[in-house]
N, CA, C and O of each residue as an XYZ file, in Angstrom:
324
protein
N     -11.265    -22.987    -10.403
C     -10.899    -23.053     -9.008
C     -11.352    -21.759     -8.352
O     -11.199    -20.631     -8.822
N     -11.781    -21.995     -7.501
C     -12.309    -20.735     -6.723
C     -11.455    -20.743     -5.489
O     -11.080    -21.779     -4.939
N     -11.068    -19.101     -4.944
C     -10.442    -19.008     -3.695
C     -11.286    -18.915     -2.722
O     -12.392    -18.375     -2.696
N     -10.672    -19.505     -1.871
C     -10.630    -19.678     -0.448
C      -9.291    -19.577      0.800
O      -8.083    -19.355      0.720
N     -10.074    -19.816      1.734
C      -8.499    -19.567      2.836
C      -7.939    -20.804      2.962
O      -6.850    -20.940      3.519
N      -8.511    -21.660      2.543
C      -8.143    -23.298      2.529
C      -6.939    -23.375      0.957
O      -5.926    -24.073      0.981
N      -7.214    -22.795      0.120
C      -6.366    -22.617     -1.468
C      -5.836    -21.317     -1.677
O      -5.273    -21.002     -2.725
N      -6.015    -20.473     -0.615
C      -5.179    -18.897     -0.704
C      -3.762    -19.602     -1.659
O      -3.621    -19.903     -2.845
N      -3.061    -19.648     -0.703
C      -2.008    -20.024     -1.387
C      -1.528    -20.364     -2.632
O      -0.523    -19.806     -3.072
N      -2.302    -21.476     -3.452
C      -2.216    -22.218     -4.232
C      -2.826    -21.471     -5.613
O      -2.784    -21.917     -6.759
N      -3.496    -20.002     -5.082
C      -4.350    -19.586     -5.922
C      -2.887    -18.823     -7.122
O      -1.662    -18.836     -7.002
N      -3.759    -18.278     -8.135
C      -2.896    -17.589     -8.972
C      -3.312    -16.332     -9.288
O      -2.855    -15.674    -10.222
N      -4.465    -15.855     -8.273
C      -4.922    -14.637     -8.349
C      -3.973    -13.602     -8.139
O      -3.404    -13.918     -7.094
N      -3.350    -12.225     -8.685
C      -2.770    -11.413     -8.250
C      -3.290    -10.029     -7.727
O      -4.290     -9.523     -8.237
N      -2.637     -9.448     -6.752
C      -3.444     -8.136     -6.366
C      -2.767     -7.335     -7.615
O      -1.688     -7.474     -8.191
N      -4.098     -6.240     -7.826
C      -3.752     -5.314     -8.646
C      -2.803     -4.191     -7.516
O      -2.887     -4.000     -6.303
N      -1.837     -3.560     -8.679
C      -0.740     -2.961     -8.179
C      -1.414     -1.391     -7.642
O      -2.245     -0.726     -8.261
N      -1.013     -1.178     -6.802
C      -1.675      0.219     -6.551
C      -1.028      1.363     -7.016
O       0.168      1.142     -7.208
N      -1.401      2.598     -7.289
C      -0.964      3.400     -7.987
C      -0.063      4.200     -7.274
O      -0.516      4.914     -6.380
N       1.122      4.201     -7.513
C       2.001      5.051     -6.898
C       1.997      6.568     -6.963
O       2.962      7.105     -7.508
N       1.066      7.286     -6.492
C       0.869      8.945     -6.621
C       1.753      9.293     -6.649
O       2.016      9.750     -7.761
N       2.929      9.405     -5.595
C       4.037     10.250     -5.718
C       4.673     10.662     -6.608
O       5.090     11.806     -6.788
N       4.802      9.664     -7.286
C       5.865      9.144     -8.294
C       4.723      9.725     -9.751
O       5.177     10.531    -10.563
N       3.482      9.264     -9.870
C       3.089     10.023    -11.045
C       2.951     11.395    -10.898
O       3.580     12.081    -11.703
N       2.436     11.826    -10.260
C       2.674     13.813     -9.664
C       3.897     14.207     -9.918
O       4.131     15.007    -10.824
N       5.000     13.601     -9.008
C       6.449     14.214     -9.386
C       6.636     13.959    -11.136
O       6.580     15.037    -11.728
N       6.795     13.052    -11.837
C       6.993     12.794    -12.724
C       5.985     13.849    -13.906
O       6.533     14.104    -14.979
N       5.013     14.236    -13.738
C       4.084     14.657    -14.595
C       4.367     16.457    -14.288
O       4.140     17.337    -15.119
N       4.761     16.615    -13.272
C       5.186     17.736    -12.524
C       6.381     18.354    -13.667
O       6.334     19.280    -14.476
N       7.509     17.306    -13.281
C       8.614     17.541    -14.022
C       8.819     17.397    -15.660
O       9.739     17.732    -16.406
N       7.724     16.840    -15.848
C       7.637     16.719    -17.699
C       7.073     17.913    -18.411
O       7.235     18.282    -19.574
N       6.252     18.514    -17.262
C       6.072     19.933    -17.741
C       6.614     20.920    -17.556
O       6.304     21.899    -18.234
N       7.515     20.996    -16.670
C       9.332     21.899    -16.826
C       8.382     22.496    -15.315
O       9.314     23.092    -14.776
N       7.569     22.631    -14.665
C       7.134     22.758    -13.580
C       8.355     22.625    -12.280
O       9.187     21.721    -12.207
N       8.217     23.670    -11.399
C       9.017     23.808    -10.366
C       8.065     23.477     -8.999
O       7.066     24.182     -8.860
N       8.346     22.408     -7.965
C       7.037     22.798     -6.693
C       6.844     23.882     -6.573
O       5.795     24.005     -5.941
N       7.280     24.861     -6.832
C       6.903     26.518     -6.435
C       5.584     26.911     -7.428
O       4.585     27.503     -7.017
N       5.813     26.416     -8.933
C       4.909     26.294     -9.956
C       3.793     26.111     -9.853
O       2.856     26.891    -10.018
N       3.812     24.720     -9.480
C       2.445     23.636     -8.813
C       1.482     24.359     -8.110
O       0.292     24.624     -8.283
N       2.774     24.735     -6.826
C       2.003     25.201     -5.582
C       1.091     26.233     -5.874
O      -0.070     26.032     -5.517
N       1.400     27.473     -6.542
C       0.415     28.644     -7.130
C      -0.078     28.264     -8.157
O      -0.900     29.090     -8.554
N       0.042     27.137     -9.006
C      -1.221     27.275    -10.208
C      -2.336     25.776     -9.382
O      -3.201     25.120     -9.964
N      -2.038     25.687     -8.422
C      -3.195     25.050     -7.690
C      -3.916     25.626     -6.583
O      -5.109     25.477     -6.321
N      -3.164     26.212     -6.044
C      -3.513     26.950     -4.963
C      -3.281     26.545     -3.732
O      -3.822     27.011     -2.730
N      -2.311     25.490     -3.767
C      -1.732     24.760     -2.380
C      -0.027     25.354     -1.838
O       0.753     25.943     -2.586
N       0.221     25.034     -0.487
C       1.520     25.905     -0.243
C       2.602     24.525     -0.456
O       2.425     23.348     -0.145
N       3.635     25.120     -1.036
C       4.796     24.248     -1.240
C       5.071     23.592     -0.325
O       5.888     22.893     -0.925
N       5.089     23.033      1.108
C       4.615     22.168      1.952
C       3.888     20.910      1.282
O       4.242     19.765      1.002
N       2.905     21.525      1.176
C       1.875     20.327      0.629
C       2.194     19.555     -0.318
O       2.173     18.324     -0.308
N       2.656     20.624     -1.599
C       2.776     19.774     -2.624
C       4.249     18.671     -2.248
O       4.476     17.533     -2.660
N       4.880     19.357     -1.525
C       6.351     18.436     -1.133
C       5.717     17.153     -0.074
O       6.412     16.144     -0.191
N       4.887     17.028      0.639
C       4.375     16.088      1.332
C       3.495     15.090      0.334
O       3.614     13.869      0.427
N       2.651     15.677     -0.575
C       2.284     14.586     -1.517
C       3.179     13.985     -2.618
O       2.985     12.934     -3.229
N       4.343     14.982     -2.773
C       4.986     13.866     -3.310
C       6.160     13.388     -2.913
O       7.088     13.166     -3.691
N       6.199     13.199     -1.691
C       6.855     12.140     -0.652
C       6.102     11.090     -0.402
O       6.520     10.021      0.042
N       4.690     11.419     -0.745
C       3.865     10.278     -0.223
C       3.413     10.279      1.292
O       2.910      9.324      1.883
N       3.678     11.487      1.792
C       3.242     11.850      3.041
C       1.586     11.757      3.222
O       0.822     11.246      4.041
N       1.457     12.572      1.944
C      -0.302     13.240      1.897
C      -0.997     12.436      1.003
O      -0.577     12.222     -0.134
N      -2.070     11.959      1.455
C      -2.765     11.820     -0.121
C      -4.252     12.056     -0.132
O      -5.176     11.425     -0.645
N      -4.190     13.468      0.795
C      -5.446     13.962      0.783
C      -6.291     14.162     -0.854
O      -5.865     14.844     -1.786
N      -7.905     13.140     -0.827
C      -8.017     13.316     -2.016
C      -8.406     14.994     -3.207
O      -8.469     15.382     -4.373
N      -8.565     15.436     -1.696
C      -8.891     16.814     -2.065
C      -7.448     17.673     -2.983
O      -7.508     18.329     -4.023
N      -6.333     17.370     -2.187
C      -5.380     17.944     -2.515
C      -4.944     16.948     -4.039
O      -4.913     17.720     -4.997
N      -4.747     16.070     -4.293
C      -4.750     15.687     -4.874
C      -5.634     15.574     -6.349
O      -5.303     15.032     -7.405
N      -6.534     16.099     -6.087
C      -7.775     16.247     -6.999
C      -7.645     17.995     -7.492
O      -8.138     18.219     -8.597
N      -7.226     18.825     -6.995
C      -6.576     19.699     -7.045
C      -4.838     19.843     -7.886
O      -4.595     20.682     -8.753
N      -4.059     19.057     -7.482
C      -3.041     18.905     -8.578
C      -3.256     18.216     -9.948
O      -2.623     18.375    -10.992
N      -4.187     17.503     -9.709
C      -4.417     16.636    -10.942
C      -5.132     17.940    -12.158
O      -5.028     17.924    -13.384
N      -5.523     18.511    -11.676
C      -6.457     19.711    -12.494
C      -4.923     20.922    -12.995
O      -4.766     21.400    -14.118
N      -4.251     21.087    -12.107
C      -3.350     21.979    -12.874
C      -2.056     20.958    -13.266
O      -0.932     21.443    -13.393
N      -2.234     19.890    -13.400
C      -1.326     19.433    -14.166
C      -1.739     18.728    -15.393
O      -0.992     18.089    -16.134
N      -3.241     18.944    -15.554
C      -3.939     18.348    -16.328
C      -3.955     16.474    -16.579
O      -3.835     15.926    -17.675
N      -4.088     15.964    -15.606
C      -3.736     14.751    -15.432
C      -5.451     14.341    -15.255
O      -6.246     15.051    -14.640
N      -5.788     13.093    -15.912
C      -6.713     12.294    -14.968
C      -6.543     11.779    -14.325
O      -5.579     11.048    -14.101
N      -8.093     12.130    -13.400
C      -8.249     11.459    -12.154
C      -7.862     10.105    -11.828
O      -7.523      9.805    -10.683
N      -7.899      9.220    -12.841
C      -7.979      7.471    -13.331
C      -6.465      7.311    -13.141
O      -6.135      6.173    -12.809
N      -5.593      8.093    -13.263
C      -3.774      8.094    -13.021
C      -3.603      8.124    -11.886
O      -2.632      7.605    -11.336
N      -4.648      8.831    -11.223
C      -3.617      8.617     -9.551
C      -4.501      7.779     -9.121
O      -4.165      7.677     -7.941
N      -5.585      6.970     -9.290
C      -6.320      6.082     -8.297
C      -7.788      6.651     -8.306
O      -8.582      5.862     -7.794
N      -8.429      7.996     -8.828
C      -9.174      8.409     -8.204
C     -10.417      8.758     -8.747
O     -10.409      9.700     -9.539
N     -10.958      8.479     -8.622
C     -13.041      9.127    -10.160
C     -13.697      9.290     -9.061
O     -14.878      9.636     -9.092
C-alpha cells in the first residue's frame, strides 16, 4: 500500500520520534556530576545559554554542537551530523 492523502489515515506509517535535546543534555550533563556552571566554562558558553538549551528554549546548532563536545556526546544523540 502506498500513501497518499486519499489513505493518510488508514496508513500505518509512523513519524519517527524526534529527539528531545533538552532532556538528553540535561541528563548527560547530570550523569557526569556536572553543574550548568561546569558546562558553561568547559564549553565556553554563559550559563544563560546553557539554561535556555536545556529548557528547550535554544537549539542553536552551533551551541549545541559545542555542548555535545564537552560532554562528549555524539552528534547522532541530539539530532545532528
Amino acid at each position: 500500500m502506498s500513501i497518499s492523502l486519499s489513505n493518510l489515515d488508514r496508513s500505518t506509517a509512523q513519524a519517527i520520534p524526534s529527539v528531545n535535546v533538552a532532556a538528553v543534555i540535561k541528563t548527560a550533563r547530570e550523569a557526569i556530576g556536572y553543574s550548568v556552571d561546569d558546562l558553561a566554562v568547559t564549553c565556553g558558553l554563559l550559563v544563560v545559554e546553557i539554561q535556555e538549551v536545556e529548557s528547550g528554549e535554544d537549539t542553536d546548532s552551533a551551541k549545541l554542537k559545542r555542548i555535545a563536545a564537552a560532554l562528549q556526546l555524539p552528534l547522532a544523540s541530539l539530532g545532528l551530523e
